[in-house]
C-alpha positions in Angstrom: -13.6 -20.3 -106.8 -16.2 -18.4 -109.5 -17.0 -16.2 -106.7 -13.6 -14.2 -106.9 -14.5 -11.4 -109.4 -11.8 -12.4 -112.7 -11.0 -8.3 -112.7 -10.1 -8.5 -109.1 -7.5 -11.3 -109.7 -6.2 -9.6 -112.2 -5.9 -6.6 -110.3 -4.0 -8.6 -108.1 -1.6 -10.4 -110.0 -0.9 -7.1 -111.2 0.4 -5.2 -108.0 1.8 -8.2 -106.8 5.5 -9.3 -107.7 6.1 -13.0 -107.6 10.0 -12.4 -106.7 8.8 -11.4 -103.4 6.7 -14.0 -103.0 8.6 -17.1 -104.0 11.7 -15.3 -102.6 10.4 -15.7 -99.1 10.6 -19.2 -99.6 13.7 -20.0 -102.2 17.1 -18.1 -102.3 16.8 -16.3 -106.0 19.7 -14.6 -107.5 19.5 -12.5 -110.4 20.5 -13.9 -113.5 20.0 -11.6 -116.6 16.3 -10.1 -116.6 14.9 -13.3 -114.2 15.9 -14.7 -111.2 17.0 -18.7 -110.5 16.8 -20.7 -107.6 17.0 -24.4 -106.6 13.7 -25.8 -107.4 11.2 -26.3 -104.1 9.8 -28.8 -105.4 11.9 -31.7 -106.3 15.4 -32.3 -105.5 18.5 -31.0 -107.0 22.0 -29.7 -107.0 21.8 -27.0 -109.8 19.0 -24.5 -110.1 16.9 -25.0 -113.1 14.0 -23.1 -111.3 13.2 -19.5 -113.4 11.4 -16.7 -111.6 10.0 -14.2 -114.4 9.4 -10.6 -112.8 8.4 -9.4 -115.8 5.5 -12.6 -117.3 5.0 -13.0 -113.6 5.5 -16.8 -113.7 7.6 -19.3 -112.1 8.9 -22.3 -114.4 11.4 -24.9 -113.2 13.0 -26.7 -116.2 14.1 -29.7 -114.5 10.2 -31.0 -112.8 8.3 -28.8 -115.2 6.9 -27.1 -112.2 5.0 -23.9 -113.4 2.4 -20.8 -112.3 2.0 -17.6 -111.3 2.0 -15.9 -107.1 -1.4 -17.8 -106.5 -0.5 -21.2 -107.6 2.9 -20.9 -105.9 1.2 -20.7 -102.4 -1.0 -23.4 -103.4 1.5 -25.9 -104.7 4.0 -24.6 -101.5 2.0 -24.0 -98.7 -0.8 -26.2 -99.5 -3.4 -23.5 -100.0 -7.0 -23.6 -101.6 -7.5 -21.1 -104.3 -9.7 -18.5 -102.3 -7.2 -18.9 -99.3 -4.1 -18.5 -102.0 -6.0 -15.5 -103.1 -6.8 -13.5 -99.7 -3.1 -14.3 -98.6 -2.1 -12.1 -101.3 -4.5 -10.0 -101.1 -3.4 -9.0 -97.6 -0.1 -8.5 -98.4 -1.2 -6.3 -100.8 -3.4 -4.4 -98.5 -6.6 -5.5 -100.4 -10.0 -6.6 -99.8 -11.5 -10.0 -101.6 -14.8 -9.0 -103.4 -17.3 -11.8 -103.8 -19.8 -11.4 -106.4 -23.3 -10.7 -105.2 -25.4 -13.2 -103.9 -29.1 -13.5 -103.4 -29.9 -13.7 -99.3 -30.9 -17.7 -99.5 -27.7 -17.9 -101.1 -25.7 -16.3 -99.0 -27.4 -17.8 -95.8 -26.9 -21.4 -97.1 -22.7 -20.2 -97.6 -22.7 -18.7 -93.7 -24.5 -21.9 -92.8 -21.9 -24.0 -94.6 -18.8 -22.1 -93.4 -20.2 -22.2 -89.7 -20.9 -26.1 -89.8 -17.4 -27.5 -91.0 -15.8 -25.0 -88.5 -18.1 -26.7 -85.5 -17.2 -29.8 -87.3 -13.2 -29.0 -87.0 -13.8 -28.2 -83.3 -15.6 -31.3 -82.6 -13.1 -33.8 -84.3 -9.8 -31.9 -82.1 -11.9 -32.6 -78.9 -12.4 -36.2 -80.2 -8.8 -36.3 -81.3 -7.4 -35.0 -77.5 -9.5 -37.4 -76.0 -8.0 -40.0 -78.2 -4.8 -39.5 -77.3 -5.3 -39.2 -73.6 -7.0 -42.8 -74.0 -3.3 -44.2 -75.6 -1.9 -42.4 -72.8 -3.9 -44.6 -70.1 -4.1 -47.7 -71.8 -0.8 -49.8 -71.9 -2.1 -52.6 -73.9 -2.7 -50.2 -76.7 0.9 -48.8 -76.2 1.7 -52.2 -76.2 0.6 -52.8 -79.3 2.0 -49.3 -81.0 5.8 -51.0 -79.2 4.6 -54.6 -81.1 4.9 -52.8 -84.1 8.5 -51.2 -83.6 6.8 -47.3 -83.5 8.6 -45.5 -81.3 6.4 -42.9 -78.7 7.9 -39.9 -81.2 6.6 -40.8 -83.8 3.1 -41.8 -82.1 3.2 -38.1 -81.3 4.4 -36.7 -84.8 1.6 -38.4 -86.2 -1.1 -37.8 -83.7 -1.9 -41.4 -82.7 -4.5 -42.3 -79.7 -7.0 -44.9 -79.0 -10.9 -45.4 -78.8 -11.8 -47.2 -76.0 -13.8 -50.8 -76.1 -17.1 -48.6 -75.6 -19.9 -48.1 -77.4 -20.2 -44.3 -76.1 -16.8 -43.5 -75.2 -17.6 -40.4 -76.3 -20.1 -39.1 -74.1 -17.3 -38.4 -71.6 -15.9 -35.5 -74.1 -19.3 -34.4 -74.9 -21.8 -34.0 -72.5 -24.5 -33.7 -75.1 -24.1 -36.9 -76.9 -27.2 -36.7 -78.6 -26.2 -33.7 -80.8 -26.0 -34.3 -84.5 -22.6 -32.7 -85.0 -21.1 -35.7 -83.5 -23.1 -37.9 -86.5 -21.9 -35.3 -89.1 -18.6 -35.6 -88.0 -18.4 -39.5 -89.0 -17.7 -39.8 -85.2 -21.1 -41.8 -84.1 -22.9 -43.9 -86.0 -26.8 -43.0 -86.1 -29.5 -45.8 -87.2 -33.1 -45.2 -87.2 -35.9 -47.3 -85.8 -35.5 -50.0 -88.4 -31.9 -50.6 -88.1 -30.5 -48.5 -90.8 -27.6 -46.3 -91.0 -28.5 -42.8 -91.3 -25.3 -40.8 -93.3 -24.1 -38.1 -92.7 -26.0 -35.6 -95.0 -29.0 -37.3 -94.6 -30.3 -36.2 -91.0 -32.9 -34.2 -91.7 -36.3 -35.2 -91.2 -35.0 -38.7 -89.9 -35.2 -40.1 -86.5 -32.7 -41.4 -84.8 -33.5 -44.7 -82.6 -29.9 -45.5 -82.1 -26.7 -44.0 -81.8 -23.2 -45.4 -80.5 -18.9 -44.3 -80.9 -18.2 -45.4 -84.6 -14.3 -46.4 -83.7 -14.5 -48.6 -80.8 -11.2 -50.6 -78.7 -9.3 -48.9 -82.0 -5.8 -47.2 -82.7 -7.1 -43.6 -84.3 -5.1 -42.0 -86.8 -6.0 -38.9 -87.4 -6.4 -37.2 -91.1 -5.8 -34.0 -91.9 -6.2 -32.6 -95.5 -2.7 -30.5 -96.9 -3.7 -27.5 -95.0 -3.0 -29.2 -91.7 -6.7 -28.9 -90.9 -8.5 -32.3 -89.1 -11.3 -33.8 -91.6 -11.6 -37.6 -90.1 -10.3 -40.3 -88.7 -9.1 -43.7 -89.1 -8.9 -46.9 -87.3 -7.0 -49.9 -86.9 -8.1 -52.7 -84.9 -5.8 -54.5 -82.1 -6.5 -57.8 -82.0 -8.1 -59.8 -84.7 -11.7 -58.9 -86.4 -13.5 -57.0 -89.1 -12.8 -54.9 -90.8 -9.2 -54.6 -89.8 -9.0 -50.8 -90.6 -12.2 -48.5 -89.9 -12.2 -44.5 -92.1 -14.8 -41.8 -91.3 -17.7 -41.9 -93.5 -18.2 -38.8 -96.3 -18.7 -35.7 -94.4 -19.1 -31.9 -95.1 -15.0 -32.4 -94.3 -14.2 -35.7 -95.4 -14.2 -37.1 -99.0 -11.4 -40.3 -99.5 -11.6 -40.3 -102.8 -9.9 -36.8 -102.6 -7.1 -37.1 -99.1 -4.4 -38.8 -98.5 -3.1 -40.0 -95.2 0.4 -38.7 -94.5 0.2 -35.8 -97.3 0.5 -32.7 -94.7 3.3 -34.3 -92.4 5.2 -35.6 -95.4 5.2 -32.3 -97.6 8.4 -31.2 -96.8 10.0 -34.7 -97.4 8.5 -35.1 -100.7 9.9 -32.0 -101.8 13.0 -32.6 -100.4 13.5 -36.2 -102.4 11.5 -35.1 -105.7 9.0 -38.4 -105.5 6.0 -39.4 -103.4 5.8 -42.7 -102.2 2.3 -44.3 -102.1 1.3 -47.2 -100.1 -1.2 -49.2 -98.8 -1.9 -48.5 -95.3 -1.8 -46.3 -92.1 1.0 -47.9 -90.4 2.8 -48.4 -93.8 3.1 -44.6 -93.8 4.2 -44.1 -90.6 7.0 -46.8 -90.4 8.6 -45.6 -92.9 8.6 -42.2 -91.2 10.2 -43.1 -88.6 13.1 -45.2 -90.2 13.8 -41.6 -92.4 11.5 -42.1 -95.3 9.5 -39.8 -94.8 7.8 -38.9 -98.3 4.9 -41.4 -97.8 1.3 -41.1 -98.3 -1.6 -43.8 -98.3 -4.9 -43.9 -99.7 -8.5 -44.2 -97.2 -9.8 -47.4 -97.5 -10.4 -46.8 -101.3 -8.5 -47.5 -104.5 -6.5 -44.7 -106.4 -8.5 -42.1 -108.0 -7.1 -39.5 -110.8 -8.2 -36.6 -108.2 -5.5 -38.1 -106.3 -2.8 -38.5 -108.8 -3.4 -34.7 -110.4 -3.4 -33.7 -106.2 0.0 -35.2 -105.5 1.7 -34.1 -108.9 0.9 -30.4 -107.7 3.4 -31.7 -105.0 6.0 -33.3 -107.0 6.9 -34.4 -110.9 7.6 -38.1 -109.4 5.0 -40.5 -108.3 6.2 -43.9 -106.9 3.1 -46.7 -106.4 4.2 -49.4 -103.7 2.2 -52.7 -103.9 3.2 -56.3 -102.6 4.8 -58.9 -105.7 1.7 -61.0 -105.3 -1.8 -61.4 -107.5 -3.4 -58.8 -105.4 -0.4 -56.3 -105.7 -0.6 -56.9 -109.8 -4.2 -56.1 -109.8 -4.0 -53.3 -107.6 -1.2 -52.1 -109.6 -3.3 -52.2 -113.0 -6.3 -50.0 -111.5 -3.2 -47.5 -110.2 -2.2 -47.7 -113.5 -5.5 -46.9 -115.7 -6.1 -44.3 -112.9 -2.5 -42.5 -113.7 -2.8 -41.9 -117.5 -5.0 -39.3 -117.3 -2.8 -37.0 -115.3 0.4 -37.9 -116.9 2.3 -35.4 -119.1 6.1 -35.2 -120.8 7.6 -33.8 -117.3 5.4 -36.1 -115.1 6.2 -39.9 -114.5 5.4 -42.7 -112.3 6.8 -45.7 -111.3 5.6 -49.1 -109.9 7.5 -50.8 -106.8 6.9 -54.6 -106.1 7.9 -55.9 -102.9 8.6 -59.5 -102.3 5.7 -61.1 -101.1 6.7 -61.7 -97.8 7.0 -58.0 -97.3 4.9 -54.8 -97.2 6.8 -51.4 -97.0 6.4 -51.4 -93.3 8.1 -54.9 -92.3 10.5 -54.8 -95.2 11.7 -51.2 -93.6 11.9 -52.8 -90.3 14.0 -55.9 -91.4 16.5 -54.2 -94.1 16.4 -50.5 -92.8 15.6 -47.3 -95.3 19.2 -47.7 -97.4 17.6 -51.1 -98.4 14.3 -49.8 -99.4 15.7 -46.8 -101.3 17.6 -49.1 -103.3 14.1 -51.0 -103.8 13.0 -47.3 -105.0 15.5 -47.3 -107.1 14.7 -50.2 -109.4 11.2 -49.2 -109.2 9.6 -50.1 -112.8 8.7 -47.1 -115.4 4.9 -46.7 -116.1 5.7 -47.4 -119.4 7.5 -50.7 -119.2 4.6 -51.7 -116.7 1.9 -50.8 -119.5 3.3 -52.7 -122.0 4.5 -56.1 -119.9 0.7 -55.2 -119.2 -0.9 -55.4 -122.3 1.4 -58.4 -123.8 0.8 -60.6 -120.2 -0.5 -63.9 -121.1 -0.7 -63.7 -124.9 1.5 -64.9 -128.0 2.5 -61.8 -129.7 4.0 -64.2 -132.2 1.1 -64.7 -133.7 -1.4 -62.3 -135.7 -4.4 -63.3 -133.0 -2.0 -62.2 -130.1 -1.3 -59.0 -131.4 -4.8 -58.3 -132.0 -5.6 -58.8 -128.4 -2.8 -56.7 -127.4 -4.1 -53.7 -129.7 -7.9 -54.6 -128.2 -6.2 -54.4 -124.6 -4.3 -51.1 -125.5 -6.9 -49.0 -126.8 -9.0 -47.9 -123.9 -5.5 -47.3 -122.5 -3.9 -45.4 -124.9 -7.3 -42.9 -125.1 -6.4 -42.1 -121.6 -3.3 -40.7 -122.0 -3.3 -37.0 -122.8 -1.8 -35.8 -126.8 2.2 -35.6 -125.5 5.7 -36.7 -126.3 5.2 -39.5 -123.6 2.1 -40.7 -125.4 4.0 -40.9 -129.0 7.2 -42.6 -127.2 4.8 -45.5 -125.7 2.9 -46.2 -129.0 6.6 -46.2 -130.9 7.2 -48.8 -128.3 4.7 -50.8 -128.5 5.2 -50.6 -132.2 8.2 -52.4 -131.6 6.9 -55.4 -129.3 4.2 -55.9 -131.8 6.4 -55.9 -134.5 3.9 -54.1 -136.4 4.2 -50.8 -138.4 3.8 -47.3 -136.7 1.4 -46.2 -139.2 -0.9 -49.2 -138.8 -0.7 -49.5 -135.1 -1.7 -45.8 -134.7 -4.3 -46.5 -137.4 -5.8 -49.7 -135.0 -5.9 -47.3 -132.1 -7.4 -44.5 -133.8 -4.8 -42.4 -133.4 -3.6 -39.4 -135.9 -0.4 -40.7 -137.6 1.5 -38.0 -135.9 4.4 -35.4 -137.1 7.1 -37.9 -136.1 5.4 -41.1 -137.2 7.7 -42.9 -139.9 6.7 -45.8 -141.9 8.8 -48.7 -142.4 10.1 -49.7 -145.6 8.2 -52.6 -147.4 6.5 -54.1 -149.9 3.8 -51.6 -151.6 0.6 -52.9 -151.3 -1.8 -51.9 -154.0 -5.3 -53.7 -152.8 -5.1 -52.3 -149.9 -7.3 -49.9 -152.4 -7.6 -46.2 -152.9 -10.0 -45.5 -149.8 -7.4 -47.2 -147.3 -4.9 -44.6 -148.8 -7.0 -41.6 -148.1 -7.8 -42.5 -144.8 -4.5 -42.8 -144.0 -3.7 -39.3 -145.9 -6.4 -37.7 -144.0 -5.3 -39.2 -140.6 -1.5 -37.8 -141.2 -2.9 -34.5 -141.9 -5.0 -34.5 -139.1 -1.9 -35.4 -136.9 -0.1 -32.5 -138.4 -2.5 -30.2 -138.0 -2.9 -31.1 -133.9 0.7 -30.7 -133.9 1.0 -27.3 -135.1 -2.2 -26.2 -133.3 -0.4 -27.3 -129.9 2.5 -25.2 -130.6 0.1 -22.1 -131.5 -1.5 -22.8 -128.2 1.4 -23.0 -126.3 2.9 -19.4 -127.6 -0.7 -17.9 -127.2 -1.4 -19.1 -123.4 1.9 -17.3 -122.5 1.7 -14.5 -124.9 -2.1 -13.7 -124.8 -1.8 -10.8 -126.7 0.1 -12.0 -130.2 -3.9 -13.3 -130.3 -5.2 -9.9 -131.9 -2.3 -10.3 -134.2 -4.5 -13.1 -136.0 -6.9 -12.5 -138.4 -10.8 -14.0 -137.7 -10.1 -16.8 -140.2 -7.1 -17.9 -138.2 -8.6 -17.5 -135.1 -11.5 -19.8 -136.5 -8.8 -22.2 -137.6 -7.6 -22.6 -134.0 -10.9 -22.9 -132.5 -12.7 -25.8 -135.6 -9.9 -27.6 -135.2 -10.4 -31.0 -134.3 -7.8 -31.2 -132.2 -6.9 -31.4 -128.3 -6.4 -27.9 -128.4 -10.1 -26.9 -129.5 -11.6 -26.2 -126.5 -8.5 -23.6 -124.7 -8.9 -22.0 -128.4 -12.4 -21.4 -127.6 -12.0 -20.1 -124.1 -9.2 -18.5 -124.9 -11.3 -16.0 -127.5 -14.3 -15.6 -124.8 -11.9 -15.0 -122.3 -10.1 -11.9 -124.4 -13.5 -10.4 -125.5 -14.1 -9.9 -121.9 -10.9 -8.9 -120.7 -8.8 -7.7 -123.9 -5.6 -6.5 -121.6 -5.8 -9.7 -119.6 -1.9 -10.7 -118.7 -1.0 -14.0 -119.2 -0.4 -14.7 -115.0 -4.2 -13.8 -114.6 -5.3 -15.8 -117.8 -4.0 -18.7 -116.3 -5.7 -18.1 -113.4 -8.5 -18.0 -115.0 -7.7 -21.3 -117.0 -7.6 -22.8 -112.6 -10.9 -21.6 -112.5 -12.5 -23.0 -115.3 -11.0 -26.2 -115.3 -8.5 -26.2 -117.9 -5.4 -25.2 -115.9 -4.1 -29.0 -116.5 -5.3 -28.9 -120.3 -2.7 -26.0 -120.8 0.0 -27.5 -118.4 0.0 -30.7 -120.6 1.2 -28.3 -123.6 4.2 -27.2 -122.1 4.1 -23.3 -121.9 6.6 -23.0 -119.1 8.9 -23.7 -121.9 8.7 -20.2 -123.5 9.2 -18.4 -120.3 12.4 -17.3 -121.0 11.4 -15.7 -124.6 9.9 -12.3 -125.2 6.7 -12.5 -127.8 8.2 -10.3 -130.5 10.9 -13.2 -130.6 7.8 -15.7 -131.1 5.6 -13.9 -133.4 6.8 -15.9 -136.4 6.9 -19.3 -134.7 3.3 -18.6 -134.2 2.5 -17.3 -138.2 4.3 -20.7 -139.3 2.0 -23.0 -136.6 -1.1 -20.9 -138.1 -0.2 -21.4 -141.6 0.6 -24.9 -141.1 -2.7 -25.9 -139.7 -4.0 -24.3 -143.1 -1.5 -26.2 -145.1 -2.7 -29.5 -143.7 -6.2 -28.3 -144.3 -6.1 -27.9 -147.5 -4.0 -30.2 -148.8 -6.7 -32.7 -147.1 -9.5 -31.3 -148.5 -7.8 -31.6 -152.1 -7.4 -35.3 -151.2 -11.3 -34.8 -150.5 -12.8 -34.1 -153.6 -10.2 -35.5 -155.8 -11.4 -38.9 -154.0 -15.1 -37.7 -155.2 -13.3 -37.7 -158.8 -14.2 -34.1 -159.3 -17.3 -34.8 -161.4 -19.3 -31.0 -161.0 -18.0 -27.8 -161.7 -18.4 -26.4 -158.1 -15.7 -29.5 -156.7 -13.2 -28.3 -159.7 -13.4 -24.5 -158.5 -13.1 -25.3 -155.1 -10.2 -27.3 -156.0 -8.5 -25.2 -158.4 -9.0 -22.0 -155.3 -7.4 -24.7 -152.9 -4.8 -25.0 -155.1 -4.1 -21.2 -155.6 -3.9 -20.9 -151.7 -1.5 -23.9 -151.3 0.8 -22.2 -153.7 0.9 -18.8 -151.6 1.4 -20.9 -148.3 4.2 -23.1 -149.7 5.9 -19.5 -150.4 4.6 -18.2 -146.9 5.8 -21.2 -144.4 9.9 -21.0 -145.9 10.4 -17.6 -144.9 8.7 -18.2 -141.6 
């Protein structure tokens, strides 16, 4: 990505208009100075999706669905940033730059880009021989029948068969001994002693040994969301180990990235607003073919977070599937830890437990796709899961219970990103403790929070006057990441209100302690380099450097609709806010110290000068 000159995308962004763009895919009308449509990706009967000519964003208020031209193509057609890029540069009759390289460098790149395309060659000869193999083998097509798939679907999904040989192969390639076939993942190389030699790690090894890595196998093959063939997978007919067989890591292939199903299923999970995720191969492709066709699966490996942020670029819905037993629990809890990360306020996922008896693929076959919809449909809320979670097994009734619960929440509860979701969970939790906001948030480290209320009670005096300005110090810490979010929020969208802060409130932004800290940072380094940057090629730019999901979680799509002269004050009263919570906590400070020298009274005495002009400040705001 670095390699596309920031000036260029700008550039770009600049002379391209995102109504034609998006327009070619969604019917847009004009409605006042944007254009609405019905959202492309999730489902629904009004339009809530916003096209801005003028910002050069898209937004949809229902899924919270949001970028510019080049994150539409990749979110919509599956693109990689550079591809997303040269697409529109072509349509706008421009040329990608790439940023000089030294010759090794740029020999090592060519080398790269000419390997994964022999690679992509090599697996479709694999995969046409593959298929020819099904083709000629009825007990394999027996099997396929066995399991109620239909030859249609076979074919939508590519399905073939390795033959019960150890070099199968060799009738496709003439040159078996080639190491593009061991790079692939599609033979499996071992060196004098026995060992498996990997993939990347042919050079300079011998190779005593080499033989077809999916043998008497059904293949399935994997394609990333481009379309593009990366590996394959294998399922075994009869009985053995390991049932199901995935290519190895490759130049192409890395499972704990893909996901089986993602590129035939894209239009489907659009369509319905939700991704379905399941356990297997054949899970996938049953329910395909009784109609549900949103379903993806991971490759022999658990859930990672790289998965979960990759299928919420698809859709604002995630559905896990697992089966009702002990293994579908704990499977479900590693989905679960792996999900908070990605979560935000227009994000959710949901956990589906099937009766025992029944994985996705048999219960669709006995009850039909109405039934399993309906299972969908009473699908369990993240946060109802997390919570039954971390009160399983104890007695909440009792002070030791509670304090397991809290031990059992923490690491949790740190996942989760600052948001509305995050607050509603703790308030909850709150509740099933039967424990004050304030001191639950306190037990999990948490800022006391804007919104957090504390219950009526008892005063309670020996708690002592540290306690009390710890707790003072945490609710103005709260505040202040409160009020620094919403600064952050109008200033992503409106980059240029930022020279409209003075240095101090700039550095008030970026000392914060607060979530927002680090865009604040970037945010200032990015604008001393590019001063007229707009806001569609800042968040570009936010894509490249890794914080695109940082500034998503604050919600920005929100102000789309409003112009920044209209925010200007919002933005003064978030600034002056922070300040307010500043100093009032740094009174608390050196009051606590008793004020003993004169330095601590001035200090205090200017504090309290500048608390006056902000309390006169923030009402007119």
């Amino acid at each position: 990505m670095s390699l596309i000159p920031q000036e260029f995308i700008q550039e770009l962004l600049a002379r391209t208009d995102i109504v034609d763009v998006v327009g070619r895919s969604v019917q847009l009308k004009k409605a006042g100075t944007n254009y609405k449509g019905l959202c492309p990706f999730h489902a629904e009967k009004s339009p809530s999706f916003t096209v801005s000519p003028s910002k050069q964003f898209y937004h949809c208020f229902g899924c919270g669905a949001h970028g510019t031209a080049v994150g539409f193509l990749m979110d919509h057609l599956a693109l990689s940033f550079p591809d997303a890029v040269r697409e529109l540069a072509s349509q706008a009759g421009m040329t990608v730059p790439e940023t000089p390289q030294d010759p090794r460098q740029a020999q090592q790149t060519r080398e790269q880009r000419s390997l994964k395309l022999n690679l992509r060659e090599v697996l479709e000869q694999a995969n046409q021989f593959y298929r020819d193999q099904l083709r000629a083998t009825p007990r394999a097509v027996a099997y396929l029948k066995g399991r109620g798939l239909s030859g249609k679907i076979a074919g939508q999904f590519g399905l073939g068969y390795a033959p019960d040989d150890w070099q199968g192969l060799a009738r496709v390639f003439p040159n078996y001994d080639a190491d593009t076939l061991i790079q692939a993942g599609l033979v499996v190389a071992r060196d004098a002693q026995g060992e498996t030699l990997e993939p990347g790690a042919l050079e300079g090894r011998a190779v005593a040994r080499r033989y077809d890595r999916l043998r008497d196998r059904i293949t399935f093959p994997i394609r990333n969301a481009q379309g593009e063939l990366i590996g394959f997978g294998g399922r075994i007919l009869d009985r053995g180990e390991p049932k199901y067989l995935n290519s190895p890591e490759t130049p192409l292939f890395h499972k704990g990235e893909e996901l089986y199903g993602l590129f035939e299923g894209r239009a489907a999970i659009q369509r319905q607003g939700y991704v379905l995720v399941v356990e297997g191969y054949l899970d996938v492709i049953a329910l395909a073919q009784h109609g549900v066709g949103n379903a993806v699966a991971t490759l022999g490996t658990a859930c990672t977070t790289e998965h979960v942020r990759k299928l919420f670029r698809h859709c604002g819905q995630i559905v896990f599937s697992f089966d009702g037993d002990a293994a579908g629990q704990k499977a479900a809890a590693r989905a679960l830890e792996t999900a908070l990360p990605a979560l935000g306020d227009e994000r959710s996922v949901k956990f589906l437990f099937l009766p025992p008896e029944h994985d996705p693929d048999t219960f669709v076959r006995t009850f039909g796709a109405d039934a399993f919809e309906r299972e969908v449909g009473r699908a369990q809320p993240l946060s109802v899961f997390l919570l039954d979670t971390l009160a399983d097994g104890l007695a909440l009734a009792t002070a030791e219970g509670r304090a397991q619960a809290i031990a059992r929440a923490r690491p949790l509860i740190a996942l989760l990103p600052d948001s509305t979701l995050k607050s509603q969970i703790v308030g909850e939790f709150a509740k099933r403790l039967q424990t004050p906001l304030t001191e639950l948030r306190q037990a999990l480290a948490l800022p006391a929070g804007r919104h957090a209320s504390v219950p009526a009670g008892p005063a309670q005096p020996a708690q002592g006057r540290a306690s009390g300005a710890a707790s003072r110090a945490a609710r103005m810490s709260g505040l202040r990441t409160d009020h620094a979010r919403t600064a952050m929020r109008i200033l992503l969208t409106h980059p240029g209100l930022w020279a409209s802060l003075s240095a101090s409130q700039h550095e008030l932004l970026m000392q914060d302690g607060s979530s927002t800290r680090q865009l604040a940072n970037w945010l200032e380094a990015r604008l001393d380099a590019f001063p007229d940057i707009s806001a569609s090629a800042l968040w570009e730019g936010l894509r490249v450097d890794g914080l695109l999901e940082a500034a998503q979680a604050l919600g920005s799509g929100d102000l789309l609709d409003m112009e920044a002269d209209d925010l200007q004050q919002d933005l003064l009263g978030a600034i002056f806010s922070i300040e307010l919570a500043w100093v009032k906590q740094r009174q608390q400070e050196l009051t606590h110290t008793g004020l003993i020298d004169e330095q601590a009274k001035l200090e205090y005495l200017s504090l309290s000068s500048r608390l006056v002009e902000l309390s006169q400040k923030l009402p007119r705001l």
